[in-house]
N, C-alpha and C positions, 0 to 999 in steps of 0.2 A: 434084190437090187438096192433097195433100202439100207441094208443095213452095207453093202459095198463101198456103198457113198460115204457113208457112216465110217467105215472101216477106215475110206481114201482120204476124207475131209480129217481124222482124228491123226492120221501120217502124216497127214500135211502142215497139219499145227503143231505136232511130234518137232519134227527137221525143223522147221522153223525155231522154235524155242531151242533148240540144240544147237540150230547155226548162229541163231544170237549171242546163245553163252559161248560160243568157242569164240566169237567176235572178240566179246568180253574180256576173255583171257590173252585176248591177244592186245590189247591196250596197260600201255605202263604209263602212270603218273609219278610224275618227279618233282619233290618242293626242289624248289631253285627262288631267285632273288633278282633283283634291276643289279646288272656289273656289267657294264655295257664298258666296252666294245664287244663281252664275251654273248651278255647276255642281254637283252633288251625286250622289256614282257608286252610294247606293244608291237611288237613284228621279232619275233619268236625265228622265224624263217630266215630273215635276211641280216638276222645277228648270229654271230660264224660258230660259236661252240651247239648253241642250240639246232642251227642248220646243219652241224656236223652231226649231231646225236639223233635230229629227226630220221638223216639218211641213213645214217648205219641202222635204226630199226627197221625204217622200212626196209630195207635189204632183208631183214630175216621174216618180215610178214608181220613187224610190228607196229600199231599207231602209239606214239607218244604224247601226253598231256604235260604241258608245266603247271604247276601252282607255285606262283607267286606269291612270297612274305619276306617280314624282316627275315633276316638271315636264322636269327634266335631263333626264332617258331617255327623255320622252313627244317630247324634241326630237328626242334624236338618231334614236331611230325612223322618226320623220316623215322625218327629212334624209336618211334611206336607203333612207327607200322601202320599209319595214318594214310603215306601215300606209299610204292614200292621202293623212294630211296630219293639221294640227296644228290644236286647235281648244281652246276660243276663244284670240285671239292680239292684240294691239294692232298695227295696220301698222307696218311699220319697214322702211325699207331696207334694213338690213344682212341681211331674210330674202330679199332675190329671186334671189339665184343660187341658189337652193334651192328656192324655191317662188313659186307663184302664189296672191296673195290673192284673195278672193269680194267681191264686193261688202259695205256694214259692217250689223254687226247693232248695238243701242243695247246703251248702257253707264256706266257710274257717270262721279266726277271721281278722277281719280291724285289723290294727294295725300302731306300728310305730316302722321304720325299723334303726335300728344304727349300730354302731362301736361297737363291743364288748370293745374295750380300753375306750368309752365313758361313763361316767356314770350317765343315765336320768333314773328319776323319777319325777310322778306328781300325785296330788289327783285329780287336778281340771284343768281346760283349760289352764286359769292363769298361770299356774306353766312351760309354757312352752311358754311364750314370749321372754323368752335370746333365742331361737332355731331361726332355719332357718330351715324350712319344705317346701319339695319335694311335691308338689301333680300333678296331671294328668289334664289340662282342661278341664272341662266340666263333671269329677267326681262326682256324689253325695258320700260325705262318711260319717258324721254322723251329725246328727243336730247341736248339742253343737261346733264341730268343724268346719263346715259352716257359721258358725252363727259370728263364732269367729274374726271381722277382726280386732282386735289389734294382730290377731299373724303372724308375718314373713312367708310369703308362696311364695312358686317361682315355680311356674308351667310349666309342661313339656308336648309333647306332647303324652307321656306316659310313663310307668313304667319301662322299662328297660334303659331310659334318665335318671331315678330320681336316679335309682339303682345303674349306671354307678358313678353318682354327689357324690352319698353319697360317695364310695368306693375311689373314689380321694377326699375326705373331703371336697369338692365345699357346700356340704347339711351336715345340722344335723342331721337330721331326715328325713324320709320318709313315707308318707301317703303309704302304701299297704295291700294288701291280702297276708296273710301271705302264704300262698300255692303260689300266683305266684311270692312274690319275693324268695321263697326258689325253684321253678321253675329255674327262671330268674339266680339266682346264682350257680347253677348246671348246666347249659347249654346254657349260652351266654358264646360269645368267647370273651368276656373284662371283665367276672365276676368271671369265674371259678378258676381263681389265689385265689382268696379275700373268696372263698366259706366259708370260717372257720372263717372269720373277723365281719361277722356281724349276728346279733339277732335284736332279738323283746324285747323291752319298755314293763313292766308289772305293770297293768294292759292292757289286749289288748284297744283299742277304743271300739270295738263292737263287738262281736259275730253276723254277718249277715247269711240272707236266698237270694235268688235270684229269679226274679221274670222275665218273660215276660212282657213287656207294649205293648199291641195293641193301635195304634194310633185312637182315634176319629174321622178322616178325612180319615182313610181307608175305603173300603168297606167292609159292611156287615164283620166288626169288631167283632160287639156283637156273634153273631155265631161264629168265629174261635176262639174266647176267651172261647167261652163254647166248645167247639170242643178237643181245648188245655187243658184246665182243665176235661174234662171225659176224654182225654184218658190220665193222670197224674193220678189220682187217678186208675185207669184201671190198670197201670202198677206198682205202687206202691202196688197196692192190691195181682197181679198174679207173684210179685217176679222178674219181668223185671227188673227195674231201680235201686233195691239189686247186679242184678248182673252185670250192666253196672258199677257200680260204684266198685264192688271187681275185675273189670276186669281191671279195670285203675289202678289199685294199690293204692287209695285213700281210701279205708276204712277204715273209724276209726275216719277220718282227716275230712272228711266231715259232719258239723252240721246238 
């Protein structure tokens, strides 16, 4: 009878310890950053890329963690395999020896952010070497403009520094999303003065999408990347991620 109990007590701490690690594997952490409207690291939930990406895991049986950092560190992280990947991210080539993107989540237009008293236009890259443009280190923002280094770029360590530069005339221009610098200008306490002072350069840069990248060097990657994309199209398909997104108040705004 002894040793039954023995037997029953040592299965039961057995499953246990098994149901825990499969919990485990079922948890994915994502460096990500404060880009709010998208993302917002003290309510995770009711800021709409994050609440779109919680849902789609949970659809496949997944819990999701963010870590929060500059954007720099939130990179190099991911690139080592530190957390299982980088989120949200614009696709770019230059990220695939490193990671595998998810299928795209919706997203604002790139653009470039001015003085309304300014008066820029351009056809072409070229046309905008007299500037002095704002960008974020460690940004991907479009090919053509990456690529570009005869043009004047002075880098911050993120978007509401460049938004600040611009609005005391320090910057010409600004590399943003246009949802978070019209964020950024409604509700920082250095920008709300200025709200009326600055637009968007037309043609935008880019109309982007937004992606997940699972890092390479995580674990058993490949699976949480199919995990995150069944349950994306899961909740795109049953009308979930329609209504995270008219519950933010971004419908319409989001490509």
């Amino acid at each position: 009878m002894k040793n039954k109990s023995t037997i029953t007590l040592f299965c039961t701490a057995f499953l246990a310890i098994a149901s825990a690690l499969h919990a485990q594997d079922k948890t994915v952490t994502l460096s990500s950053l404060e880009w709010q409207p998208y993302v917002d690291p003290a309510a995770p939930s009711k800021s709409v890329i994050t609440a779109v990406a919680e849902a789609a895991f949970k659809k496949s049986g997944y819990t999701v963690k963010f870590d929060f950092s500059p954007w720099e560190r939130a990179v190099k992280q991911a690139t080592e395999g530190v957390t299982d990947g980088l989120f949200p991210e614009y696709p770019d080539a230059s990220r695939d020896t490193d990671f595998v993107a998810s299928e795209s989540l919706p997203c604002g237009s790139l653009a470039l952010a001015k003085l309304k008293t300014k008066s820029v236009s351009f056809a072409k890259m070229e046309d905008l070497k007299s500037y002095t443009i704002g960008v974020v280190r460690g940004y991907v923002n479009t090919k053509d403009f990456d690529a570009a280094s005869y043009l004047k770029k002075e880098e911050e360590a993120d978007d509401v520094s460049n938004m600040r530069k611009l609005v005391r005339e320090r910057l010409d221009l600004v590399v943003v999303d246009a949802l978070v610098g019209d964020y950024l200008m409604a509700n920082d306490a250095d920008l709300k003065a200025s709200k009326d002072k600055v637009d968007y350069v037309q043609p935008v840069l880019e109309e982007k999408v937004l992606v997940v990248y699972f890092s390479k060097k995580a674990k058993d990657y490949q699976a949480k990347l199919q995990a995150f994309n069944d349950g994306l199209k899961a909740i795109k398909a049953d009308g979930t991620m329609d209504k995270i997104i008219e519950a933010s108040g971004l419908k319409g705004k989001l490509k």
